[in-house]
C-alpha positions as CSV (number, residue, x, y, z in Angstrom):
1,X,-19.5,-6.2,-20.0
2,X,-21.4,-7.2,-23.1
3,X,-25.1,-8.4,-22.9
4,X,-27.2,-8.9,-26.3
5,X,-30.9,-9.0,-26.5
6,X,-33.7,-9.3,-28.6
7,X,-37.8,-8.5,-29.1
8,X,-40.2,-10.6,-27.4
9,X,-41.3,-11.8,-31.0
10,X,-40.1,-15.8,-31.4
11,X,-39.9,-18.7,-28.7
12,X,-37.5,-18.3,-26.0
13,X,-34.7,-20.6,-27.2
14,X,-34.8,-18.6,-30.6
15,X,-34.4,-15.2,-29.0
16,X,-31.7,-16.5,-27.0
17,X,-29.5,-18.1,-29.8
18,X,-30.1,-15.0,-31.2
19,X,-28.5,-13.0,-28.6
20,X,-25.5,-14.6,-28.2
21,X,-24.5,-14.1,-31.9
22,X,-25.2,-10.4,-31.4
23,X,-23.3,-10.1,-28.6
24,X,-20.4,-12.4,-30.2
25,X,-20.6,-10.2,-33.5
26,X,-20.3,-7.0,-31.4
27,X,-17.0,-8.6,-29.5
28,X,-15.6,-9.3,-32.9
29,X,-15.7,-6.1,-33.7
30,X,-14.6,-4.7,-30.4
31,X,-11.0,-7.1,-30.7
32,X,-10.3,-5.8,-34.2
33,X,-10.0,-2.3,-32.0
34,X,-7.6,-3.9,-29.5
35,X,-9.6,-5.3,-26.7
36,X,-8.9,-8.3,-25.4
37,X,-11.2,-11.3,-24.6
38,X,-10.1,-10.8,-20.7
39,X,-11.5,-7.3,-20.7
40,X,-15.0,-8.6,-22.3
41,X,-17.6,-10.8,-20.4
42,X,-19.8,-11.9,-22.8
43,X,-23.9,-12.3,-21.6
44,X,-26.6,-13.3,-24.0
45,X,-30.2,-12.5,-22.1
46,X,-32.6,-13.1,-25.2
47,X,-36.2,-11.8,-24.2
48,X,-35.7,-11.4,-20.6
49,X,-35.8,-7.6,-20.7
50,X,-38.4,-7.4,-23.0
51,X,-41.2,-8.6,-20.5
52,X,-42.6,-5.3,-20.2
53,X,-42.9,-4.6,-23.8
54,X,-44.9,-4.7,-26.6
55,X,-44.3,-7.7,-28.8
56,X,-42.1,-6.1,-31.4
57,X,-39.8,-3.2,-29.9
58,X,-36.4,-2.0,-31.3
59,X,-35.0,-1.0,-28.8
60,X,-35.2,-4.0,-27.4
61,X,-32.7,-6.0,-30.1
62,X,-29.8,-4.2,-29.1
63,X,-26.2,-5.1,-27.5
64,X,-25.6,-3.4,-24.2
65,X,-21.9,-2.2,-23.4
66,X,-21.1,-1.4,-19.7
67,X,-17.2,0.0,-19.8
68,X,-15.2,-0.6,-16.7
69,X,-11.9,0.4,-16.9
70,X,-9.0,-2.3,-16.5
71,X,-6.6,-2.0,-13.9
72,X,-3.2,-1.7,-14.8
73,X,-0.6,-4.8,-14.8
74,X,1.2,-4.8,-11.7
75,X,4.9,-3.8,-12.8
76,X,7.7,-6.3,-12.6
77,X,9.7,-6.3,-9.3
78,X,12.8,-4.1,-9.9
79,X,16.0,-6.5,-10.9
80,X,18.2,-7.3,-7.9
81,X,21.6,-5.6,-8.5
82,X,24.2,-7.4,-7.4
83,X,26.5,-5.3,-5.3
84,X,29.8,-4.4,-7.0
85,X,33.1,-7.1,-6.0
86,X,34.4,-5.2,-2.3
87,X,37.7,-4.1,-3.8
88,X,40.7,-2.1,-2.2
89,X,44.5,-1.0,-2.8
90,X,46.0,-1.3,0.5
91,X,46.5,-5.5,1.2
92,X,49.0,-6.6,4.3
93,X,50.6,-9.9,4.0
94,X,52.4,-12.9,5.8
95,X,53.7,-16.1,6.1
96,X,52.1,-19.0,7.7
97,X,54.7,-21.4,6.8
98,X,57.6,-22.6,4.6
99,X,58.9,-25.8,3.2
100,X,62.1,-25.7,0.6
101,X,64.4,-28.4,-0.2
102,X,67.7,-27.8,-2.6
103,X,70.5,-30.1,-3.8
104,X,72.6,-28.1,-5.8
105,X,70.5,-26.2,-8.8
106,X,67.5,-28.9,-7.9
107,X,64.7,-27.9,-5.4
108,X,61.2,-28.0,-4.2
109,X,59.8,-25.1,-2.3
110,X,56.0,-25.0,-0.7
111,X,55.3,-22.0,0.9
112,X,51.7,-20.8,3.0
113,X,50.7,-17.1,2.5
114,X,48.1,-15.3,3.7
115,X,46.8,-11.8,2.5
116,X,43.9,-9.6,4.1
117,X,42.0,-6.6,3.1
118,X,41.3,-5.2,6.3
119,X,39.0,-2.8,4.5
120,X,36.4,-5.1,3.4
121,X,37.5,-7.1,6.3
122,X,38.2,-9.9,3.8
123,X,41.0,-12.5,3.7
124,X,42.6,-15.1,0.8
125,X,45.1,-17.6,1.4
126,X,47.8,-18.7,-1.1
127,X,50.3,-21.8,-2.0
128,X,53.8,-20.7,-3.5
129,X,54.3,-23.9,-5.2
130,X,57.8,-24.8,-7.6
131,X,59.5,-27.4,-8.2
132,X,62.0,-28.3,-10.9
133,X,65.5,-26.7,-11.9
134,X,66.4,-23.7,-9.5
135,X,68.8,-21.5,-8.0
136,X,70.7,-23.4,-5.1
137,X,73.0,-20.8,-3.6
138,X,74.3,-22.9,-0.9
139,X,75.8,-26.1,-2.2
140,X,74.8,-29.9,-1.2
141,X,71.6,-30.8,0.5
142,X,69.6,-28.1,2.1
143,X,66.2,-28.5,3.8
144,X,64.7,-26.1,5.7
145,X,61.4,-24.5,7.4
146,X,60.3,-21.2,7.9
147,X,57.6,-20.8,10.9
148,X,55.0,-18.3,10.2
149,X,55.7,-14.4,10.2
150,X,54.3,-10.9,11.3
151,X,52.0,-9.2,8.8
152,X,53.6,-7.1,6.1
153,X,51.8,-4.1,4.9
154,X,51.4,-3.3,0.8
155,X,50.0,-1.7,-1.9
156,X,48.6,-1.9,-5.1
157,X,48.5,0.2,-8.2
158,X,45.1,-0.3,-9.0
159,X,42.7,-1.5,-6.8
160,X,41.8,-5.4,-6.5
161,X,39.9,-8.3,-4.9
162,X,41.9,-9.8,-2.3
163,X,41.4,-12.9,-4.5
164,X,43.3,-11.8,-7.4
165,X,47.0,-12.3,-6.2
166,X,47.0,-15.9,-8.0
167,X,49.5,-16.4,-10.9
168,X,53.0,-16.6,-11.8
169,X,55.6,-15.6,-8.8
170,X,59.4,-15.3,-8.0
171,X,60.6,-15.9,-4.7
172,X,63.9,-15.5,-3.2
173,X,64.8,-16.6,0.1
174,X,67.7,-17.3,2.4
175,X,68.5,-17.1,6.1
176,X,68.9,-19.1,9.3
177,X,67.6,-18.7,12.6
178,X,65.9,-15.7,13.5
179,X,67.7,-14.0,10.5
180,X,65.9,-14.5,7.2
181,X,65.7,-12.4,3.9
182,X,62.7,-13.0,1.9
183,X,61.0,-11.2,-1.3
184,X,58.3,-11.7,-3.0
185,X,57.6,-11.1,-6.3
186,X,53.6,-11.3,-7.7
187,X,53.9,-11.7,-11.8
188,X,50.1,-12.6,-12.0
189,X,47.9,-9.8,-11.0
190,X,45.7,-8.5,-13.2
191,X,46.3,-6.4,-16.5
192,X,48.2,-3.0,-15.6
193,X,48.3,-4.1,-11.7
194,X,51.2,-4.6,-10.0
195,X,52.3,-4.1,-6.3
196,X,54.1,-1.4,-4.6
197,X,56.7,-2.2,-3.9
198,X,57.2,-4.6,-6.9
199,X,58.8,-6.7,-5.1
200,X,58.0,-7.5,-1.5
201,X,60.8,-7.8,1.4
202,X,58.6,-10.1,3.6
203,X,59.1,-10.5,7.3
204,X,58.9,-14.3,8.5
205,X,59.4,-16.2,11.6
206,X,62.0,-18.6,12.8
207,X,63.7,-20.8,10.0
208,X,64.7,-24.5,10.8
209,X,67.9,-24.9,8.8
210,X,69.5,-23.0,5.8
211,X,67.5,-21.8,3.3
212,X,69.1,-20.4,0.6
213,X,67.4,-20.3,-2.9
214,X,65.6,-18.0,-5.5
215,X,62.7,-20.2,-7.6
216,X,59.9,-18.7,-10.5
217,X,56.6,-20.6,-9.4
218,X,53.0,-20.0,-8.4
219,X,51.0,-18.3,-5.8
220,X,47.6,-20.6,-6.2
221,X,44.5,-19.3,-4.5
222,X,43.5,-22.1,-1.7
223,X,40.6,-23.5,-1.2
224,X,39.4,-20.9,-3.5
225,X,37.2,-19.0,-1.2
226,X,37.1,-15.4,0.3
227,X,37.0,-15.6,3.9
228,X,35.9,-13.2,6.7
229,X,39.1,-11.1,8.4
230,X,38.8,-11.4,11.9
231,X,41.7,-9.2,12.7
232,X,43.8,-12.3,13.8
């Protein structure tokens, strides 16, 4: 705090115009030394203090500095680190459901994956999609459905999210009945990562029809969510 003052000599509302520039002059000089105007309170008294006195006293036109020390800033709250992605290297895998049409080297295949990370408890589910010029190995019209499999256990080489299976894919079915052959192969993992084994023999349930084909498409990651893993 800051309070100027001055003598008793000169009328009141002299002495206390006068005391506010001494104290203002002394606060310029304190900011040139790197106080701030938050750590000053200015007071101007004039001839209040000099009641007692004889009519002209120096010490009484004087500036009066009371230090109090500032307390220190609070610090910022520590930044929230988000927690790294839950990633793993040991995935399972099966197949909810399958839909593939042929006529000769023509066909349109839609099949349902889904793949858990038991780990992280975490699961993604996936679209094979492709359409277009194929592989018919049986000749003539073929439509069947696959009805959805047991799990199938894999690896990766490096560990991923359970989200990052999306991308190019080859898959190769055929079989009829309880008898199926399927195998999976993921083209679109990330750079360096691919699965072990590279390409997946996967186990699926009862097919309706012949299926007989071997088509390059896409696994696409649907509805582009991770999920909890129930264990189901």
């Amino acid at each position: 705090m800051d309070a100027g003052s001055t003598s008793k000599s000169g009328s009141s509302q002299y002495n206390l115009e006068l005391s506010k520039r001494r104290v203002n002059n002394i606060a310029a000089i304190l900011r040139t030394q790197g106080i701030f105007n938050r750590q000053m309170q200015l007071d101007a008294i004039g001839e209040e203090q000099a009641q007692t006195h004889a009519m002209e006293e120096e010490s009484d036109r004087a500036v009066a500095l009371v230090v109090i020390p500032v307390a220190p800033d609070s610090p910022p709250p520590p930044k929230k680190i988000p927690p790294p992605p839950p990633v793993n290297s040991e995935f399972k895998i099966r197949m909810l459901a399958g839909l593939a049409g042929t006529a000769g080297p023509f066909q349109v295949e839609n099949n349902f994956f889904q793949i858990a990370d038991t780990k992280n408890r975490l699961t993604a589910f996936y679209t094979y999609t492709s359409e277009g010029v194929g592989a018919g190995i049986i000749k003539g019209l073929i439509l069947s459905a696959t009805m959805k499999g047991p799990w199938n256990n894999f690896r990766t080489t490096s560990a991923i999210r359970v989200s990052q299976f999306e991308g190019s894919a080859r898959f190769a079915t055929g079989g009829v009945g309880p008898w199926t052959s399927n195998h999976l192969n993921m083209m679109g993992l990330p750079k360096g990562v691919s699965t072990i084994p590279a390409v997946l023999d996967i186990q699926t349930g009862f097919t309706i029809g012949i299926g007989a084909s071997t088509s390059v498409g896409k696994l696409i990651w649907v509805p582009r969510e991770e999920m909890i893993y129930n264990g189901d």
